[in-house]
Legacy VTK file of the C-alpha trace (Angstrom):
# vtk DataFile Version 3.0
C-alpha trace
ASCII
DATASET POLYDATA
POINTS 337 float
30.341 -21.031 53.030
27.370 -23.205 52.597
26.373 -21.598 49.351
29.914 -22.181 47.808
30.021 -25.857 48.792
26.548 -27.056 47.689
24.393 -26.455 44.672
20.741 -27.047 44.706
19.403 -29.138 41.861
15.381 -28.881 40.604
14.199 -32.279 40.674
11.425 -31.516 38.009
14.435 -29.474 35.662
14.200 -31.721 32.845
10.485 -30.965 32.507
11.293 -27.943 31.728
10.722 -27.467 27.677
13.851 -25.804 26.978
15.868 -28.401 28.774
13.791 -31.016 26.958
14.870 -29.437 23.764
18.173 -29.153 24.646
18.494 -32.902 25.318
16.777 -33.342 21.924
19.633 -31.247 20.129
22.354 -31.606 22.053
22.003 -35.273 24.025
23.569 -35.557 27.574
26.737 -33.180 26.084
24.070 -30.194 26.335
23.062 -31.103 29.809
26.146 -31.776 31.140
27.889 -28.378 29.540
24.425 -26.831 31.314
25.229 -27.685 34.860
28.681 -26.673 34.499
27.288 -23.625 33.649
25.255 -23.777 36.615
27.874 -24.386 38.838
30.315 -22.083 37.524
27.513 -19.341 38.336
27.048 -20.201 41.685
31.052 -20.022 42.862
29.813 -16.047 41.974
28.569 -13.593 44.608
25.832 -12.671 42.235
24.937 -15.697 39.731
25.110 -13.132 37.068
28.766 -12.754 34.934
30.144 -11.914 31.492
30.827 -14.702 28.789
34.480 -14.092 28.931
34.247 -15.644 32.647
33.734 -18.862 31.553
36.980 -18.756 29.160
39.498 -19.684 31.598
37.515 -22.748 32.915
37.710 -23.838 28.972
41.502 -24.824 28.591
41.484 -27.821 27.600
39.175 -29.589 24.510
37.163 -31.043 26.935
35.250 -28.235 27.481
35.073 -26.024 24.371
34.682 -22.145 25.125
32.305 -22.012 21.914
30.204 -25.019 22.491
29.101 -23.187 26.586
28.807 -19.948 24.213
26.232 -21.731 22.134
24.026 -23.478 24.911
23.584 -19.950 26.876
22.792 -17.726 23.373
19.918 -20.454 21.868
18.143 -22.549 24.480
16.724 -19.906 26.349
18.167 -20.612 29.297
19.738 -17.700 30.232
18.969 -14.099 30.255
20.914 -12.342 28.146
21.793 -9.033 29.097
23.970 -5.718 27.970
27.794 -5.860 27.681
28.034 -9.772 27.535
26.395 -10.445 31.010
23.934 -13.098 31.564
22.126 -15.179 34.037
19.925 -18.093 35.114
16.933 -18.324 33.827
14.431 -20.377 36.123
13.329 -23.529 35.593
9.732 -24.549 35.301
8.942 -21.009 36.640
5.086 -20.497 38.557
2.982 -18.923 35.797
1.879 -15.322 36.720
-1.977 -16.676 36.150
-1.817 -19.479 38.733
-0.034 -17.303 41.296
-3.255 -14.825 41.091
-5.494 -17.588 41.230
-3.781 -19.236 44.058
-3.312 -15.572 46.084
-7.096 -14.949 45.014
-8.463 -18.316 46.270
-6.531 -17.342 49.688
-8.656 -14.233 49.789
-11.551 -15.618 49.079
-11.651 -18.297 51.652
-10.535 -15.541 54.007
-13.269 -13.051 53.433
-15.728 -16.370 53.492
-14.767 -16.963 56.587
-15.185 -13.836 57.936
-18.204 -13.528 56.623
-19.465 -16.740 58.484
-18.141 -15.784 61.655
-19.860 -12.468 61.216
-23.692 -14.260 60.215
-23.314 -16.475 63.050
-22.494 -13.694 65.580
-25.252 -11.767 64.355
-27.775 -14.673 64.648
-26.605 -15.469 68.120
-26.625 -11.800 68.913
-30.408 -11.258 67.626
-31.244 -14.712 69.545
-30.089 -12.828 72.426
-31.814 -9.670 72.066
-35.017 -10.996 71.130
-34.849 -13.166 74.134
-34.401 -10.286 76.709
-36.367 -7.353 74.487
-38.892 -7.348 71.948
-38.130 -4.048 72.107
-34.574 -4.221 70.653
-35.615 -6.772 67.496
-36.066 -3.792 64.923
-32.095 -2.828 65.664
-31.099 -6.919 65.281
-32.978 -7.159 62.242
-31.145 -4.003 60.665
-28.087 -5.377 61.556
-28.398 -8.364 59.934
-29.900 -6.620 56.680
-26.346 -4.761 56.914
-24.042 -7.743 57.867
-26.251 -9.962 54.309
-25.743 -6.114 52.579
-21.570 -6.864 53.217
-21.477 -10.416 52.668
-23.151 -9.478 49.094
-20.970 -6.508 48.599
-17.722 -8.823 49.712
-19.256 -11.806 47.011
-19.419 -8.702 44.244
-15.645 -7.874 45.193
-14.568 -11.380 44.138
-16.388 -11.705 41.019
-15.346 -8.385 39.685
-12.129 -9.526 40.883
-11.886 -12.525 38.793
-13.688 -11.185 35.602
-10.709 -8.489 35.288
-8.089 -11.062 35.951
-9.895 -13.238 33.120
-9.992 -10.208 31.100
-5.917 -9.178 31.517
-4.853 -12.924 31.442
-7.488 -12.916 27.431
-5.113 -9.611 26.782
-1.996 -10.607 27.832
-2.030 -13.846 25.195
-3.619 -11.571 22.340
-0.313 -9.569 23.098
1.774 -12.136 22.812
0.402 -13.902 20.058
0.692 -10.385 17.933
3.871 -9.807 19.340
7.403 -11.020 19.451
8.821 -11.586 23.118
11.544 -8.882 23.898
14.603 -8.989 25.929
14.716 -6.655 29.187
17.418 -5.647 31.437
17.077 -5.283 35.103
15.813 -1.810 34.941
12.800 -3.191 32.472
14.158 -2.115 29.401
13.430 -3.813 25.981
16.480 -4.582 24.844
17.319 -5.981 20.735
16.743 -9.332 20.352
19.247 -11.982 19.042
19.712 -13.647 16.020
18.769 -17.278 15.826
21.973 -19.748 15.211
22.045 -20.447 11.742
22.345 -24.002 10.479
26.547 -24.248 9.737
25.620 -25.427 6.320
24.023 -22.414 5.178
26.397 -20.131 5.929
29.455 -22.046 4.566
27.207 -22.471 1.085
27.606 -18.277 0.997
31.101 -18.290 0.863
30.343 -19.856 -3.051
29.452 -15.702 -3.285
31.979 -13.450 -5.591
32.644 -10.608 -2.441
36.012 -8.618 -1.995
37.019 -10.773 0.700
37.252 -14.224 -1.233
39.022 -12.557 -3.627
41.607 -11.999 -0.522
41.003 -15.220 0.791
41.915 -17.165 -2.762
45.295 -14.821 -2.518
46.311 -15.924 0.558
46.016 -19.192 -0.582
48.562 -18.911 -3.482
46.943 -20.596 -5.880
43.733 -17.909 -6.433
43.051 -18.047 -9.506
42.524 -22.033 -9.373
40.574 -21.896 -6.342
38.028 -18.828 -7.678
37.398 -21.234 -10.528
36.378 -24.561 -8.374
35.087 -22.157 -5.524
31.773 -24.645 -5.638
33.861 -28.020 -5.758
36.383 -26.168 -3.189
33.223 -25.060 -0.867
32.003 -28.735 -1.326
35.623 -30.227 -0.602
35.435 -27.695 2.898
31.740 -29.273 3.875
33.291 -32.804 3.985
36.362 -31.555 5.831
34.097 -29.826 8.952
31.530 -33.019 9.004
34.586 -35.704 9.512
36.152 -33.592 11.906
32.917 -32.816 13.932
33.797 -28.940 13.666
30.247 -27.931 12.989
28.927 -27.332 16.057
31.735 -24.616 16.820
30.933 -22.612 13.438
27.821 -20.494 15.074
28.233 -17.263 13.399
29.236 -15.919 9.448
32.931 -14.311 10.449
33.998 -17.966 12.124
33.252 -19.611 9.074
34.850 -17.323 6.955
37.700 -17.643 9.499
38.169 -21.116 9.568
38.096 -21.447 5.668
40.578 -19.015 5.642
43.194 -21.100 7.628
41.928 -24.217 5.287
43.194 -22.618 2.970
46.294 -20.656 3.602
49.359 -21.267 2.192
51.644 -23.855 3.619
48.814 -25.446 5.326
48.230 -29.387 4.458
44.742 -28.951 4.134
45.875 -26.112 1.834
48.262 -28.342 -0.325
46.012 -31.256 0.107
43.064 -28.958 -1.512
45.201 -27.834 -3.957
45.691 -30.787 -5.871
42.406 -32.285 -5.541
41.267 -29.105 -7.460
44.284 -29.566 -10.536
43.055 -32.754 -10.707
39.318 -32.017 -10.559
40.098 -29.126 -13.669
42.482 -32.477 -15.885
39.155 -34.595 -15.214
37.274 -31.639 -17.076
39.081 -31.409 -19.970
39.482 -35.045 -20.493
36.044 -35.207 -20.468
35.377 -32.476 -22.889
35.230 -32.776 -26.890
38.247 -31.967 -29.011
37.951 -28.264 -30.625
37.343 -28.975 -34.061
38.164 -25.503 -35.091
41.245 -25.000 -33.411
42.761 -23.982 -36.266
40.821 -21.353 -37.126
39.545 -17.774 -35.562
36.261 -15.933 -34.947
36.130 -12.732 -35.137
32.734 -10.872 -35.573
31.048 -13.765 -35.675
32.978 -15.119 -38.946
35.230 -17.559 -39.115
38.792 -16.721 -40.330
42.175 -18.329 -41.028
45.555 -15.744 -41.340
42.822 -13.268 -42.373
41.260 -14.771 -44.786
36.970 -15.412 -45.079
36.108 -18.800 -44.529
32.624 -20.274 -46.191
29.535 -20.495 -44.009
29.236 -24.322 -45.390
33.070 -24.981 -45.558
34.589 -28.097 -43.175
36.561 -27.174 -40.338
40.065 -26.326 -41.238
42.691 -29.407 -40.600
45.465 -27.994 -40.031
47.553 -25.173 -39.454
48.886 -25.306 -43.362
45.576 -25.919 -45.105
44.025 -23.374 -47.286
40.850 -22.944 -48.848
40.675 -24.078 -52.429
37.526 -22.006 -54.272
37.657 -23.699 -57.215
37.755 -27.580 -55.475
36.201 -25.957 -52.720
37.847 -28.151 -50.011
40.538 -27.540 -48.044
44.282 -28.273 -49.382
47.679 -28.855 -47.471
50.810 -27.853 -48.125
51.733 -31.405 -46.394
LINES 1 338
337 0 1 2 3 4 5 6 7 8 9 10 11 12 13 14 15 16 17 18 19 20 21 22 23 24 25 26 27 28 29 30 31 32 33 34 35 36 37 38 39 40 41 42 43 44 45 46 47 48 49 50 51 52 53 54 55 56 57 58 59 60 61 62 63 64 65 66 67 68 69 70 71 72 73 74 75 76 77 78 79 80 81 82 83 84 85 86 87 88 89 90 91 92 93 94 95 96 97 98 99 100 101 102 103 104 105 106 107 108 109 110 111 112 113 114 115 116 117 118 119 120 121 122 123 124 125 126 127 128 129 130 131 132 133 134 135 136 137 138 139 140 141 142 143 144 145 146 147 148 149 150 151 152 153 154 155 156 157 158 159 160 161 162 163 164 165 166 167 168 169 170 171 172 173 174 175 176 177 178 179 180 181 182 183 184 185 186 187 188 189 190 191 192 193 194 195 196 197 198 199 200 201 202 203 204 205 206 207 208 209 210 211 212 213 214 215 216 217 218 219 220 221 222 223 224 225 226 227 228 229 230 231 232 233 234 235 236 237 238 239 240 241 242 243 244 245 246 247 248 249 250 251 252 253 254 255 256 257 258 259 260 261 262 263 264 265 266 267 268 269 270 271 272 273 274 275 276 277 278 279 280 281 282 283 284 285 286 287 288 289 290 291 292 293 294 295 296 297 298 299 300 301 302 303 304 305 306 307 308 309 310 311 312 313 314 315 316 317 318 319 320 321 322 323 324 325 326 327 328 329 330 331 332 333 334 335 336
């Protein structure tokens, strides 16, 4: 009953490096969505669960299901493991280095000890002896050689000791430096790692890319043809629409941007209408801008320029109108009007 009532809280969490970098990223939002996290966990039996647990505690907008989903896949807080489980990673963990040294300095004041206890017994022992016997010195002094042989023996131990440890702790960063870090389940195997999040930006700039599905997308949109002209100034248009509305931060992988720009732009949606007609008038802003067609009365074909089949002169003027015909002997053009 205890456990479900209180939650223990690290006072030295937030120097933790991945909690510092959370703050950086995310501010106090990040923390705070972190200890709910936390404290969902610990309502559990086992502070281990699926995603999908934390879905029904996400309701409301306060709490966004995606944002929690983001905070336990990139800040390396959690261990991620198979079929959507995960768990608490710990916080400013003891380094596997300093818990050797500190078990090894334990030993080694130990056996130092012992050692001590055993040269002063001897020396009070052959004090003894020599006292009562002369006899019995020969036997003191070879116990004493025996005693300094397993004090030196004991002094070997710990330096061998440490030189290895030095020598696996040398190995163990050459590993790692040559190596990327790999995810393991409980029964120690390596398991694929994940993707990084991928700025929002990038991935929305790909839907610009001529693919089988925005040629869907444009159709559900009823106006296709318009928007697979002005995809850039319509991808452009979208960018704007996800930075006012602070939507960015839910778009963490390629299929829910492609999602959400499919409901921008599906017909009978405002943003849909409202994109629309910024586009129609993007495409009138074109042509007003572009210079008259000074040959619009006359036709290319293979290169030459033609009027109702008929050759018109490399150096001839462009033809008026749609009545004019070429004069050869004036050489100019002549209309019937």
């Amino acid at each position: 009953m205890r456990r479900n009532f209180y939650l223990q809280h690290p006072l030295m969490a937030m120097n933790d490096p991945r909690m510092q970098n959370l703050l950086d990223e995310e501010g106090l939002r990040g923390i705070g969505a972190y200890w709910i996290i936390i404290e969902k966990l610990s309502m559990l039996p086992e502070p281990r669960t699926q995603l999908e647990y934390l879905r029904p505690f996400c309701k409301n907008r306060k709490i966004p299901f995606v944002y929690l989903k983001k905070i336990i896949l990139k800040y390396k807080l959690f261990n991620l493991e198979e079929d959507d489980f995960f768990s608490v990673e710990e916080l400013n963990p003891v380094k596997k280095k300093e818990q050797k040294m500190v078990k090894n300095s334990k030993e080694n004041v130990d056996s130092n000890a012992k050692n001590d206890e055993k040269l002063q017994k001897t020396s009070r022992n052959n004090s003894e002896n020599h006292a009562n016997n002369d006899s019995n010195s020969l036997n003191n002094n070879d116990i004493a050689k025996a005693d300094n042989e397993s004090f030196k023996e004991n002094i070997k131990d710990i330096i061998t000791a440490a030189t290895v440890e030095e020598k696996d702790a040398t190995a163990t960063t050459a590993i790692n430096h040559s190596c990327p870090l790999n995810i393991c389940d409980d029964y120690g195997q390596s398991q694929q790692m994940l993707h990084p999040v991928r700025p929002w930006q990038n991935m929305v700039d790909e839907l610009t890319t001529r693919t089988p599905w925005l040629e869907t997308a444009c159709m559900q949109s009823c106006y296709g043809e318009l928007l697979m002209r002005n995809i850039q100034k319509a991808v452009e248009i979208f960018k704007c629409h996800i930075e006012l509305y602070d939507k960015g931060g839910d778009l963490l992988t390629m299929s829910e941007v492609r999602r959400y720009f499919v409901n921008y732009t599906k017909a009978g949606k405002p943003t849909s209408q409202a994109l629309r007609e910024t586009l129609i008038a993007f495409e009138a802003k074109q042509r007003a801008t572009l210079p008259p067609n000074a040959y619009l009365h006359e036709q290319l074909i293979n290169g030459k320029r033609t009027y109702l089949g008929c050759l018109i002169p490399d150096d001839a003027p462009a033809r008026p109108s749609d009545t004019a015909f070429w004069n050869e002997q004036e050489h100019r053009w002549i209309s019937q009007r």
